[in-house]
N, CA, C and O atoms as a GROMACS GRO file, in nm:
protein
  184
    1UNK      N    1   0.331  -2.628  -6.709
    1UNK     CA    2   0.351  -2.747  -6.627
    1UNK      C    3   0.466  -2.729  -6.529
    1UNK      O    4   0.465  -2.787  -6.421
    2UNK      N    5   0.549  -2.662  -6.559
    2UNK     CA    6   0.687  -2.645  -6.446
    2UNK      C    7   0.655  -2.547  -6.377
    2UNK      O    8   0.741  -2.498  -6.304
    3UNK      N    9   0.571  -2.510  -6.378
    3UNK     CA   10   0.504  -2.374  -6.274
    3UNK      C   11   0.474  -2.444  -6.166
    3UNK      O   12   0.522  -2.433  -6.053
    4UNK      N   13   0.358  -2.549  -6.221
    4UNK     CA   14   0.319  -2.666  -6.081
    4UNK      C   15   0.442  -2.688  -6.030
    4UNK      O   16   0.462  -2.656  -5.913
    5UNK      N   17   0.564  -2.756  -6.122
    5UNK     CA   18   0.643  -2.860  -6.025
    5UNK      C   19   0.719  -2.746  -5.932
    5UNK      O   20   0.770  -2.772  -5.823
    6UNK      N   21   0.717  -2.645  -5.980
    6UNK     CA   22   0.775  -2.521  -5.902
    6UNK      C   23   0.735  -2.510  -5.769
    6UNK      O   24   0.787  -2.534  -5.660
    7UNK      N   25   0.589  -2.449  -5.823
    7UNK     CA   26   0.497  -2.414  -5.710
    7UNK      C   27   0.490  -2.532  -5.598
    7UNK      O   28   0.483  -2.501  -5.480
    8UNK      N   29   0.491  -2.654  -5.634
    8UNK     CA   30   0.502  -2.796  -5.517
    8UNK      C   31   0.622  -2.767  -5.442
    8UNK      O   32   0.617  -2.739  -5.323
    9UNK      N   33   0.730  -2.773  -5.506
    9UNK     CA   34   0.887  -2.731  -5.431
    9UNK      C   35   0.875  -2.644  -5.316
    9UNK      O   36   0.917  -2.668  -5.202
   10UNK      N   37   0.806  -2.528  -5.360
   10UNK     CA   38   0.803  -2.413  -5.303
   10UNK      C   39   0.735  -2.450  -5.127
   10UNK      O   40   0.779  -2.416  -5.018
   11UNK      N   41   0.620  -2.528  -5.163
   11UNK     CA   42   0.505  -2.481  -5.065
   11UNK      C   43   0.483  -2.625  -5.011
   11UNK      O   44   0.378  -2.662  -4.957
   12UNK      N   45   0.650  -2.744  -5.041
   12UNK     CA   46   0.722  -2.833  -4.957
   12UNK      C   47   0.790  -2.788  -4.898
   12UNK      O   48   0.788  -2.812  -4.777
   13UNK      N   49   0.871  -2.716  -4.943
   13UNK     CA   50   0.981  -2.645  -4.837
   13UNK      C   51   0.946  -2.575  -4.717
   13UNK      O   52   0.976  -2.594  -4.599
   14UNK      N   53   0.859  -2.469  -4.789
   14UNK     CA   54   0.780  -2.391  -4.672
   14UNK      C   55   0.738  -2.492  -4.588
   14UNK      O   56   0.785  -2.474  -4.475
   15UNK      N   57   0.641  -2.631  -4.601
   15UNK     CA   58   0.581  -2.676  -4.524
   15UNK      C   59   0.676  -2.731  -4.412
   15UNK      O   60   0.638  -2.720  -4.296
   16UNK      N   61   0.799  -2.790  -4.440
   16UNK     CA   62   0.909  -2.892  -4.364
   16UNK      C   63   1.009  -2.751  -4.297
   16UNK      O   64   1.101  -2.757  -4.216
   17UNK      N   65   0.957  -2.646  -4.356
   17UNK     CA   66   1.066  -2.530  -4.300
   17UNK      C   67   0.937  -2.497  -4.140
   17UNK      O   68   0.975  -2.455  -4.030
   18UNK      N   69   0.850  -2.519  -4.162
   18UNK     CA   70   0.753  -2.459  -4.052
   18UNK      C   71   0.714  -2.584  -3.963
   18UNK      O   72   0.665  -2.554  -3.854
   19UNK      N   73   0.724  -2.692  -3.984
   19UNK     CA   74   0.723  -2.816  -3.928
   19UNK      C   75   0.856  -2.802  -3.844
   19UNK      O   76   0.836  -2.813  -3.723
   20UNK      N   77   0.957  -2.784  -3.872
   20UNK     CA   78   1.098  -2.800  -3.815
   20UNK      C   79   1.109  -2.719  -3.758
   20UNK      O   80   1.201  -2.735  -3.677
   21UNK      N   81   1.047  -2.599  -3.748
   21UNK     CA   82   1.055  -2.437  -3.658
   21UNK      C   83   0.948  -2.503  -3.565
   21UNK      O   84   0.949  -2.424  -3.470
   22UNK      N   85   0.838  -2.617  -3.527
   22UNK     CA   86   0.768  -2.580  -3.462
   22UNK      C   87   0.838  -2.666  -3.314
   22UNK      O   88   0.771  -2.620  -3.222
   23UNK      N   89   0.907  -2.734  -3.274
   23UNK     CA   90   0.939  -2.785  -3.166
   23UNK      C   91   0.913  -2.854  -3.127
   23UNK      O   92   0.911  -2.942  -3.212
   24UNK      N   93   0.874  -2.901  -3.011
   24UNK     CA   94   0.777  -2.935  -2.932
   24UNK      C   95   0.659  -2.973  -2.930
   24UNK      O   96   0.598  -3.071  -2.889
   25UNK      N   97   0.633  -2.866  -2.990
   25UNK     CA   98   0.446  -2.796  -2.958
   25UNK      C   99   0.379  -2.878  -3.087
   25UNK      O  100   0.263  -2.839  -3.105
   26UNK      N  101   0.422  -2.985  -3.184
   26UNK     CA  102   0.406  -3.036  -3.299
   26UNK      C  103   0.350  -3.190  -3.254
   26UNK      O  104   0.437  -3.274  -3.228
   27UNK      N  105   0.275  -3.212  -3.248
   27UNK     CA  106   0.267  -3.352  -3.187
   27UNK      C  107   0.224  -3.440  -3.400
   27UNK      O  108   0.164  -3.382  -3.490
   28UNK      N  109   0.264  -3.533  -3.403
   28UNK     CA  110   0.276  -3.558  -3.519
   28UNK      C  111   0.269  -3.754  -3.511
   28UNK      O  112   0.298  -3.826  -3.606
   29UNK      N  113   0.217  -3.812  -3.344
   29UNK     CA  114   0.206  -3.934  -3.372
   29UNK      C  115   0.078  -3.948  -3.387
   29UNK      O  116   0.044  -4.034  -3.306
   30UNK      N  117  -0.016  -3.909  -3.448
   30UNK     CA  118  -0.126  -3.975  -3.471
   30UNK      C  119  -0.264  -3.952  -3.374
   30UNK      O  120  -0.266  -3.837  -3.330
   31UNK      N  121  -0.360  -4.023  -3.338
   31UNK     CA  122  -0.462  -4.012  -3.278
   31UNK      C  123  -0.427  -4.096  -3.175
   31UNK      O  124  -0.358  -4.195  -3.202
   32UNK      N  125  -0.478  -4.065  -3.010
   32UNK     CA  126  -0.435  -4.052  -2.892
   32UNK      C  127  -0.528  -4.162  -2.821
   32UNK      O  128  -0.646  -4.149  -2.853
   33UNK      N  129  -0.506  -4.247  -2.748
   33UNK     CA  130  -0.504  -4.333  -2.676
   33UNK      C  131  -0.532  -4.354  -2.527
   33UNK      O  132  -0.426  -4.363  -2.464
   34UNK      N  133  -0.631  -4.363  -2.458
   34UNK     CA  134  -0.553  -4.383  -2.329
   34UNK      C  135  -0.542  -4.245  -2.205
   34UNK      O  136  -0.611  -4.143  -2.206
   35UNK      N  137  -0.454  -4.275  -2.125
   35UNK     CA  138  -0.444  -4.121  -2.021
   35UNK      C  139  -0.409  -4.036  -2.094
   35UNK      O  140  -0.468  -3.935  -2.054
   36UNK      N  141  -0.336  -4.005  -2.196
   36UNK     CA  142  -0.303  -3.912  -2.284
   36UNK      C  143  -0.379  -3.851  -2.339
   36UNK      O  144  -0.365  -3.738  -2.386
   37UNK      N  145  -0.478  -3.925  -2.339
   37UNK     CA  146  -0.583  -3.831  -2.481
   37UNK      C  147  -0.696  -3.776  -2.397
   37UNK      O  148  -0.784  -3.855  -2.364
   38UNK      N  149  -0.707  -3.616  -2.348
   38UNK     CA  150  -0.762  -3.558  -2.320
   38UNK      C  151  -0.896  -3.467  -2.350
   38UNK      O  152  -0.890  -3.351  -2.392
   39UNK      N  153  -0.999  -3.527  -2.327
   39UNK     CA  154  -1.136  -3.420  -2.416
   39UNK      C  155  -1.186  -3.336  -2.362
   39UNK      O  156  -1.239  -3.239  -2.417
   40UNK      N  157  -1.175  -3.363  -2.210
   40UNK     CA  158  -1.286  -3.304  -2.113
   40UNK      C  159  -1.226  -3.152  -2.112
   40UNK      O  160  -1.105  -3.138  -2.096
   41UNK      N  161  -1.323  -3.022  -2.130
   41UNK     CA  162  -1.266  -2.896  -2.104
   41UNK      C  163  -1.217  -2.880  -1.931
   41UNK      O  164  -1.271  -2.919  -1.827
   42UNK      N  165  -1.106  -2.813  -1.955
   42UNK     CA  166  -1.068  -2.789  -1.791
   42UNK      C  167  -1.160  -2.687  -1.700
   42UNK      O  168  -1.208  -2.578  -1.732
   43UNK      N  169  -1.168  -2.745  -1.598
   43UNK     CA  170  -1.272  -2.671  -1.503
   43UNK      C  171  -1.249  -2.558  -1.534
   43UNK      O  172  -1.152  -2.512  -1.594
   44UNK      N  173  -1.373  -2.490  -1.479
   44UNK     CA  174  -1.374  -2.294  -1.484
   44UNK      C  175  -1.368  -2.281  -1.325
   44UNK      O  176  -1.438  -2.325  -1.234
   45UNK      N  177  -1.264  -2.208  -1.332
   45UNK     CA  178  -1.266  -2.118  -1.202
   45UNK      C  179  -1.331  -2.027  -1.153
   45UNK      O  180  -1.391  -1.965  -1.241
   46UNK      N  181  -1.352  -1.977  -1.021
   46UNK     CA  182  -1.415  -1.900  -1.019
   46UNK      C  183  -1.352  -1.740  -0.984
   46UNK      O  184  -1.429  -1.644  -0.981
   0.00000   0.00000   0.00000
C-alpha cells in the first residue's frame, strides 16, 4: 500500500514539475470561446 502512496507523490511532482517548466505554451483555462477559439486549418500556400 505505501508503494501506491509513493508512486502518487512521485508522478505529482513530476506532473507540477513539467506543468511549471512549460510557460507559456500551457494554456490551462478551459474550453475556448469566441475570436479565440480557432478550428479552421490555416491556408496552404503555394
Amino acid at each position: 500500500m505505501w508503494k501506491i502512496a509513493v508512486g502518487f507523490a512521485v508522478f505529482a511532482g513530476l506532473a507540477l514539475y513539467v506543468i511549471s517548466q512549460g510557460g507559456d505554451n500551457i494554456d490551462m483555462t478551459g474550453e475556448k470561446h469566441g475570436a479565440e477559439a480557432v478550428h479552421a486549418p490555416a491556408p496552404a500556400s503555394k
